[in-house]
C-alpha positions in Angstrom: 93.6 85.9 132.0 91.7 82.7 129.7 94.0 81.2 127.9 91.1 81.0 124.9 91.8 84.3 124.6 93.0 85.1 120.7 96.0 86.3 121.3 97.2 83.3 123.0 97.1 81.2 120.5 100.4 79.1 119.5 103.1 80.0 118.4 102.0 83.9 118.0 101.8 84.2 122.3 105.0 85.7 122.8 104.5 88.6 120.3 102.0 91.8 120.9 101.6 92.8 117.0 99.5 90.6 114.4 99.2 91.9 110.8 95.8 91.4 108.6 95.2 92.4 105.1 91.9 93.0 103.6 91.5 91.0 101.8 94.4 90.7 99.3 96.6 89.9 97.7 96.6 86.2 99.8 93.1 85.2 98.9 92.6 84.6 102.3 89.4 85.4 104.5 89.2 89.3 105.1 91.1 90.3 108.5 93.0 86.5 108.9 96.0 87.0 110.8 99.2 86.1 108.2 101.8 87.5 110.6 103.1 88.4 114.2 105.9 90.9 115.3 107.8 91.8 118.3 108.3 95.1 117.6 106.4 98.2 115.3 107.7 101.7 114.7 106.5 104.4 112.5 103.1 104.4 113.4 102.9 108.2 112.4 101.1 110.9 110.9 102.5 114.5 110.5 101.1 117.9 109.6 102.5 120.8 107.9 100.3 123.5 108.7 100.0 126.6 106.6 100.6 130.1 107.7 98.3 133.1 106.1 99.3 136.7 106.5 97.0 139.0 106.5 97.7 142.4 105.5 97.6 144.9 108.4 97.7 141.9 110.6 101.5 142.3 111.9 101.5 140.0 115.0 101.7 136.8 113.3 99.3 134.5 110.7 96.5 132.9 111.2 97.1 129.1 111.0 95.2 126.2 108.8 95.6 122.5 108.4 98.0 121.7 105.4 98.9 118.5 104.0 99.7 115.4 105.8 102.5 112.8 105.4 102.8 109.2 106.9 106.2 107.9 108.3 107.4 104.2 106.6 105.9 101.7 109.4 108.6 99.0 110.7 107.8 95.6 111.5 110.5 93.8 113.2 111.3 90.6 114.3 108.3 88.4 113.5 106.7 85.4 111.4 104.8 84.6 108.9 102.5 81.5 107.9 102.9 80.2 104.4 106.0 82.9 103.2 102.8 85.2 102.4 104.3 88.2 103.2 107.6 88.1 101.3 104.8 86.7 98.4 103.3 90.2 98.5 106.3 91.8 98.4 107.8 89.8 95.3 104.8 90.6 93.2 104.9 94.2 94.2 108.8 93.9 93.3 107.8 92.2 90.2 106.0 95.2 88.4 102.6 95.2 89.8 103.3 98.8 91.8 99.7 99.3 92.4 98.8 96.0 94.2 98.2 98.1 97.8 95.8 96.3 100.4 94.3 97.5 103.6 96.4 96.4 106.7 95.5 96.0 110.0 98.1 95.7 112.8 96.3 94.4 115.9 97.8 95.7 119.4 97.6 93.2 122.2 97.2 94.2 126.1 99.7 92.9 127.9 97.2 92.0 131.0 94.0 90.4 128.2 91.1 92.1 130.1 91.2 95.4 127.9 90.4 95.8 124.1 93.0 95.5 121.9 94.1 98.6 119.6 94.0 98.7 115.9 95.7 100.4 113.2 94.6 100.7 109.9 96.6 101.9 107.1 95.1 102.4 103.7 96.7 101.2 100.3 99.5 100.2 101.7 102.4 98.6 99.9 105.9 96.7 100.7 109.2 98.6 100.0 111.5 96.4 102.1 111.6 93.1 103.6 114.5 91.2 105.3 114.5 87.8 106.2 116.2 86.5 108.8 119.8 85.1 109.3 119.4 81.0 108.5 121.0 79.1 111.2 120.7 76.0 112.9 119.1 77.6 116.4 115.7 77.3 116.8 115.1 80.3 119.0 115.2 82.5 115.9 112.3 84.4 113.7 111.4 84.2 110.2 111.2 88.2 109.4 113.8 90.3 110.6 112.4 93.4 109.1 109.0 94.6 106.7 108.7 98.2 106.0 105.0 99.2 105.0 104.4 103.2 102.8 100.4 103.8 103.7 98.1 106.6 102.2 96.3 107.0 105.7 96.7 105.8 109.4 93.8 105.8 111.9 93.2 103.8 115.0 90.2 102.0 116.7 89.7 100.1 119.7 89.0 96.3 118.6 86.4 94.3 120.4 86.0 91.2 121.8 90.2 91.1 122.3 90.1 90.4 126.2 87.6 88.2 128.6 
């Protein structure tokens, strides 16, 4: 494994998840890494297919495609530079409802010779973030939880994430 490698880099090595916006709302380069996580759940899609009788057609319906919902993704236990997540989700809080932004959560391989996976979710917005307990220890993280609503989820394979 080279330890140039990007997801190496201090003090993100020990987590596997990196969050990205595109670019807003941090005015920041599009795709710059403003977060890491140990932990991501809720990467989900689900759909409720439609069933169509027929008449004269008594051994079941025929079955289409119906709408699709996304699950609330969960970010746990992770930092952020520069407070620019809880930032996001103050002025969201604060009456701007429609400020969404693309996010992409960057999946690392644990061995760094294979691409890393990306998920993208479209217009997404925060609805819940929890900051850590504040203690004197300096083994814990900044964001204990950030809960992400999305209008679409799909995935890619990244490139240039290992050797």
């Amino acid at each position: 494994m080279t330890t140039n490698a990007p997801f190496l880099r201090p003090p993100m090595y020990a987590f596997r998840f990196e969050l990205a916006f595109d670019p807003e709302p941090f005015k920041r380069p599009k795709g710059e890494t403003v977060g890491s996580f140990a932990e991501c759940t809720g990467l989900e899609a689900t759909m409720e297919p439609k069933v169509i009788k027929a008449g004269g057609n008594n051994y079941g319906g025929k079955q289409l495609a119906g709408p699709v919902t996304f699950a609330t993704v969960v970010l746990r236990r992770g930092i952020s530079r520069g407070g620019q997540l809880f930032k996001w989700f103050h002025r969201v809080a604060s009456g701007d409802y429609g400020h969404r932004c693309g996010v992409t959560i960057t999946v690392f391989p644990p061995d760094g010779d294979s691409e890393p996976l990306l998920w993208k979710l479209s217009r997404a917005m925060p609805v819940k973030f929890k900051a850590a307990d504040l203690n004197a220890r300096a083994t814990e993280v900044g964001i204990e939880e950030l809960h992400l609503v999305h209008e679409g989820l799909t995935l890619e394979l990244g490139k240039g994430g290992g050797k």
